[in-house]
C-alpha positions in Angstrom: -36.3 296.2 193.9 -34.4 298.8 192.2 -37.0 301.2 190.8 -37.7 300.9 186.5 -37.6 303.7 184.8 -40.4 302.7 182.0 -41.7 304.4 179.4 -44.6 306.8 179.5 -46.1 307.4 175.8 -49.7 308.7 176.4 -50.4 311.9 174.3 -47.8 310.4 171.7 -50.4 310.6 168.7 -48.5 307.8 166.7 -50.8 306.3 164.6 -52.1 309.0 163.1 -48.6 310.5 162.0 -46.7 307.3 161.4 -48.9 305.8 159.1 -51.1 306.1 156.2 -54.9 305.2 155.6 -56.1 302.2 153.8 -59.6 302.1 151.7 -61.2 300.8 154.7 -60.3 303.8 157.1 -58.5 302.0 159.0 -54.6 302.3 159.8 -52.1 300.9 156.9 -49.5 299.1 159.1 -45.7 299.6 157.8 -44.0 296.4 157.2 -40.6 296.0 159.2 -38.6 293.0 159.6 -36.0 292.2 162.5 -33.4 289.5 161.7 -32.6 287.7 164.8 -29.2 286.2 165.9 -30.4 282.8 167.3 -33.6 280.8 167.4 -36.2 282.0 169.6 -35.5 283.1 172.9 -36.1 285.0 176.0 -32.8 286.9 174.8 -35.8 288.9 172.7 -38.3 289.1 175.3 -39.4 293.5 174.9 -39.6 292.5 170.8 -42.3 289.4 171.7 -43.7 292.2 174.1 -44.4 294.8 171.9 -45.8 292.3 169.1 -48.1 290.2 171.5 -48.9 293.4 173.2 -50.3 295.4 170.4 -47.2 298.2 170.9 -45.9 297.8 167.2 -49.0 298.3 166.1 -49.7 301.1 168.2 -46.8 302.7 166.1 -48.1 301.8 163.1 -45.7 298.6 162.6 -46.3 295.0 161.8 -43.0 293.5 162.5 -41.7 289.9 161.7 -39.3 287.8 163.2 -36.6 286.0 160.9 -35.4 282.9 163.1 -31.5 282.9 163.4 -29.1 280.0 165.0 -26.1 279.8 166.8 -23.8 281.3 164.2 -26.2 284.0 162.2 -24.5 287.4 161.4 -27.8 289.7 161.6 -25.9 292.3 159.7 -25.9 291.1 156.1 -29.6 291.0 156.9 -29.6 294.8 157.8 -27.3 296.2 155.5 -28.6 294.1 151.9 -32.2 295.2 153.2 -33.6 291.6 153.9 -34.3 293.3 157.5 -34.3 297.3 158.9 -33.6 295.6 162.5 -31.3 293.9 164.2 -29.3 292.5 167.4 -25.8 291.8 167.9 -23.7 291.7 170.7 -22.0 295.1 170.8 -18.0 293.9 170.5 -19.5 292.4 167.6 -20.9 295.1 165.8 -17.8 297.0 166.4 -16.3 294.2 164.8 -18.7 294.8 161.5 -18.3 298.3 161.5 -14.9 298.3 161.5 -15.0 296.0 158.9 -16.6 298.7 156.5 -20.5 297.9 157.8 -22.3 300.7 157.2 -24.6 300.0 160.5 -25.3 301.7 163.8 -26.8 300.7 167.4 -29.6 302.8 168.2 -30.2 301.0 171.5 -28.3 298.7 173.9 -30.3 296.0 175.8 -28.0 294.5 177.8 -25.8 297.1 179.2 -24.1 295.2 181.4 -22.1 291.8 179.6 -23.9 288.6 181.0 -20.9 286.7 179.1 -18.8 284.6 181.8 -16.5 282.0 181.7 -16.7 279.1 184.0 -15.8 275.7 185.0 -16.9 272.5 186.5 -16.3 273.2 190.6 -13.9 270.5 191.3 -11.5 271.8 188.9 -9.6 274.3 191.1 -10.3 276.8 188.0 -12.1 280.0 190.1 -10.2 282.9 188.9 -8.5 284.3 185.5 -5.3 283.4 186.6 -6.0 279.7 186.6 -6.8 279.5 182.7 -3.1 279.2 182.0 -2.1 275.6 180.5 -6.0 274.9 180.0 -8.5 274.4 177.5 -10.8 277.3 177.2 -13.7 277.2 174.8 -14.6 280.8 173.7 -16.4 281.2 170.5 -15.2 284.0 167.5 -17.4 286.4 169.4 -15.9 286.1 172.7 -12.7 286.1 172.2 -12.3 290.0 172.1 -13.8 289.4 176.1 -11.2 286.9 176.5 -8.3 288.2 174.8 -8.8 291.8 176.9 -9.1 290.0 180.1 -5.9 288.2 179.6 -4.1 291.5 178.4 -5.5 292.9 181.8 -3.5 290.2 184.1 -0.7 289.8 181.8 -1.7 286.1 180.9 -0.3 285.9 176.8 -3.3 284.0 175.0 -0.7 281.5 173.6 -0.2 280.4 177.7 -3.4 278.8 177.5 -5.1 276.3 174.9 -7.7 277.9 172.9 -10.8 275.5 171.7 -13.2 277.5 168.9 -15.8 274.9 169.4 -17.4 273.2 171.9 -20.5 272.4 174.1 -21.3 272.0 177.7 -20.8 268.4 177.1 -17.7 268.8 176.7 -17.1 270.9 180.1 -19.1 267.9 181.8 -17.0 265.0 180.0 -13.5 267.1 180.7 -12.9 267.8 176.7 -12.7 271.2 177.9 -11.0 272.4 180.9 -13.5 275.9 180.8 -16.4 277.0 179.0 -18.0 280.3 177.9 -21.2 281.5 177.4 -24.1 283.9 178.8 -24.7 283.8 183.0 -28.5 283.6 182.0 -28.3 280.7 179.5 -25.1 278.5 180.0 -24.8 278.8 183.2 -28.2 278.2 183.8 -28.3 275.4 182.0 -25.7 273.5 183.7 -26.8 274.1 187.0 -30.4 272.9 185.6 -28.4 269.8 184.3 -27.0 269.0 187.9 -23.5 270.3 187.6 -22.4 272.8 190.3 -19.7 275.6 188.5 -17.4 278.5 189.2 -18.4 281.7 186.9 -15.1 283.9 186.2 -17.0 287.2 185.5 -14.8 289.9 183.0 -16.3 292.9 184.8 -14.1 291.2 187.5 -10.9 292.0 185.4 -11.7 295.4 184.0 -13.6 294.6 181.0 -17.4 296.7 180.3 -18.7 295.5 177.9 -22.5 296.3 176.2 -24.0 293.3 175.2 -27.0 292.6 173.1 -27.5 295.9 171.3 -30.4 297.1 168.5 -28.9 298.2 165.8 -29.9 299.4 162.2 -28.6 300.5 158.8 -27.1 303.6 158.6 -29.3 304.2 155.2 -32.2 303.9 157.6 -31.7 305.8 160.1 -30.6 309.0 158.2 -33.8 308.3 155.2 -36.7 307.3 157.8 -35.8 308.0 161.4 -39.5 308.8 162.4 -39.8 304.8 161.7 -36.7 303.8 163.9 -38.0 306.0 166.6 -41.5 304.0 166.8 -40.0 300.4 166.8 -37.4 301.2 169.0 -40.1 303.1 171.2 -42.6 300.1 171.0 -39.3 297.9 172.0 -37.9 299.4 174.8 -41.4 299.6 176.4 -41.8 295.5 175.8 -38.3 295.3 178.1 -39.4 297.5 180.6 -42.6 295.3 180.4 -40.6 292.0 180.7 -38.2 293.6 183.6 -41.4 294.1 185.5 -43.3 290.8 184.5 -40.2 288.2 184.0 -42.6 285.2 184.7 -44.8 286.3 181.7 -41.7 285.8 179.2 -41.8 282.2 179.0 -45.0 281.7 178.0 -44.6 284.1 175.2 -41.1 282.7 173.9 -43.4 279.3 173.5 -45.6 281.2 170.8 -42.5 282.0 168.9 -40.8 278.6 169.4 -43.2 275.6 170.1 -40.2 273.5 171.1 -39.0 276.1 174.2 -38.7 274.8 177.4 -40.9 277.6 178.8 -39.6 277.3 182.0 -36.2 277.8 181.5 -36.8 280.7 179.3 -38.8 282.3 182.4 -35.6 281.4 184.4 -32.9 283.2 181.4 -35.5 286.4 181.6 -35.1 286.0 185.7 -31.2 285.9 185.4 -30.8 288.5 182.8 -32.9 291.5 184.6 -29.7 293.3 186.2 -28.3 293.1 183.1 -31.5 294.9 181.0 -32.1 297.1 184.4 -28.6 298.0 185.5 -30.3 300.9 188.3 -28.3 303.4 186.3 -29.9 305.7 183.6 -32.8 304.4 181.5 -33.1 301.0 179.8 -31.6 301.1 176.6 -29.5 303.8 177.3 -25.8 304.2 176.3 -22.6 306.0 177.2 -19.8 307.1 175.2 -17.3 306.1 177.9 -18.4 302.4 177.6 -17.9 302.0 174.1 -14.5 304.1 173.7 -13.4 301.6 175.9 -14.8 298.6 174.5 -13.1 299.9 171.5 -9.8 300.6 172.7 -9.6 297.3 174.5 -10.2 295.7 171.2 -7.3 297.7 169.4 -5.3 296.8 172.2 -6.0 293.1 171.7 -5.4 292.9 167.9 -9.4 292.2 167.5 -9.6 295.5 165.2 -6.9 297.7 163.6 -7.7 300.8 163.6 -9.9 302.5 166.7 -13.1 304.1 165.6 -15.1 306.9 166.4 -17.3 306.0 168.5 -19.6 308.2 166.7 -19.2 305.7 164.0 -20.7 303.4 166.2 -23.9 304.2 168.1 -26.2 306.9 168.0 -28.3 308.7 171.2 -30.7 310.4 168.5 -33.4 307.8 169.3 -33.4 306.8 173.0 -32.7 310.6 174.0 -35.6 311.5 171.8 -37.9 309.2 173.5 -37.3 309.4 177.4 -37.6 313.4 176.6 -40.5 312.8 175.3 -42.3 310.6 177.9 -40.9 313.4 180.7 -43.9 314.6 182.4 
């Protein structure tokens, strides 16, 4: 097992700068609020960490959860001040920002994309090529992964038949000729259903992507970064927690969201570790490289206008700051 870099905070006298002192003498927690993008999930397995764990608090922080669904934007949340924290897939908060957001990621979870495309396996469909003339379901998010992927073999997007909604039902009742979706959720749950697939993987075709990435106002970061270096401290110790314990996550999403199949979420942490734990840098750690080129394959496909600075788009301040820190 590919050694995890966690992080080492002893002698990080947190409390005690981070936070004031109530009547009682003890520790005055600061409120912060994280706006998810879904419902409950192992997706957010180092935030459950860090608040069942105690390592908010540790920084000072009591942190709630607001509960998204399948199609919450998190960054209205962030930038109108409903919530300091988010996560967003990172081609979608280029998206935002190039719309005129005034947001930045201060952490990437998922540095490796576990979106795929895939399709039922008796349908001859097991490599890009083969989407042409089909019906491929890939939601507003995905279609800058699609879009580039297609640009990479040559394949026009109007040579195959785009669906903007559908479910795995449809894959399994042929409404759909190929699906989309995450290799540690979709995926997983059609083989949990019974139905054997082929998984069409855009790192296959050229396309990095960052996935799931923390990101926060810009206000905030430049007015109170001594409070996004704790939560995002506190987090990215919860995810180097969950990398090590995976079979702990499950239980945990259940305090969250009564109504998860526990197992499966223990399964979608499982699935996702060389995703969160790549064996290359530390977790939460990101390179320019990756997002200049996440950003000029979405000029290239049309998906934003203009390229950005990728200044614009992440900052290092944070992470850097806290694995120098924890150095022994």
């Amino acid at each position: 097992m590919r050694t995890i870099l966690v992080l080492i905070l002893g002698g990080l006298v947190v409390l005690a700068s981070g936070c004031d002192t109530g009547p009682t003498g003890t520790p005055e927690l600061t409120e912060v609020t994280v706006q998810l993008g879904t419902t409950h999930q192992a997706l957010y397995a180092g935030f459950y960490v860090a608040d069942q764990q105690g390592l908010f608090a540790r920084e000072g922080l009591s942190v709630t959860f607001i509960e998204g669904s399948t199609n919450t934007d998190p960054v209205p949340a962030i930038v109108n001040g409903t919530a300091e924290f988010g996560m967003l897939g990172a081609s979608s908060l280029i998206t935002a920002i190039a719309d005129g957001q005034p947001v930045q990621a201060v952490a990437t979870v998922l540095r490796r994309d576990p979106v795929v495309f895939f399709s039922l396996a008796d349908s001859g469909i097991v490599r890009l090529q083969d989407f042409a003339g089909k019906r491929v379901y890939a939601s507003l998010r995905l279609r800058p992964r699609l879009h580039t992927m297609l640009g990479h073999i040559g394949l026009d997007p109007s040579e195959i038949i785009e669906v903007r909604e559908a479910s795995l039902t449809d894959l399994y009742n042929g409404d759909i000729d190929v699906a989309s979706g995450l290799v540690n959720t979709g995926v997983l749950s059609a083989r949990e259903a019974g139905y054997e697939v082929n998984v069409i993987y855009p790192d296959d075709y050229g396309v990095h992507f960052y996935s799931s990435t923390i990101f926060a106002s810009n206000e905030l970061i430049a007015s109170n970064p001594d409070l996004v270096t704790r939560f995002v401290r506190a987090s990215l110790e919860g995810w180097a927690f969950a990398v090590e314990n995976p079979q702990e996550i499950g239980p945990m999403v259940g305090l969250y969201n009564p109504d998860a199949n526990t197992n499966f979420e223990t399964a979608s942490m499982i699935a996702s570790l060389p995703y969160i734990n790549t064996g290359k840098d530390h977790i939460g750690w990101m390179e320019s490289q990756t997002w200049e080129d996440m950003v000029a394959s979405m000029h290239e496909q049309g998906e934003i206008d203009d390229p950005l600075p990728v200044s614009e788009i992440y900052t290092m301040q944070f992470v850097e700051q806290i694995y120098e820190q924890s150095s022994p």
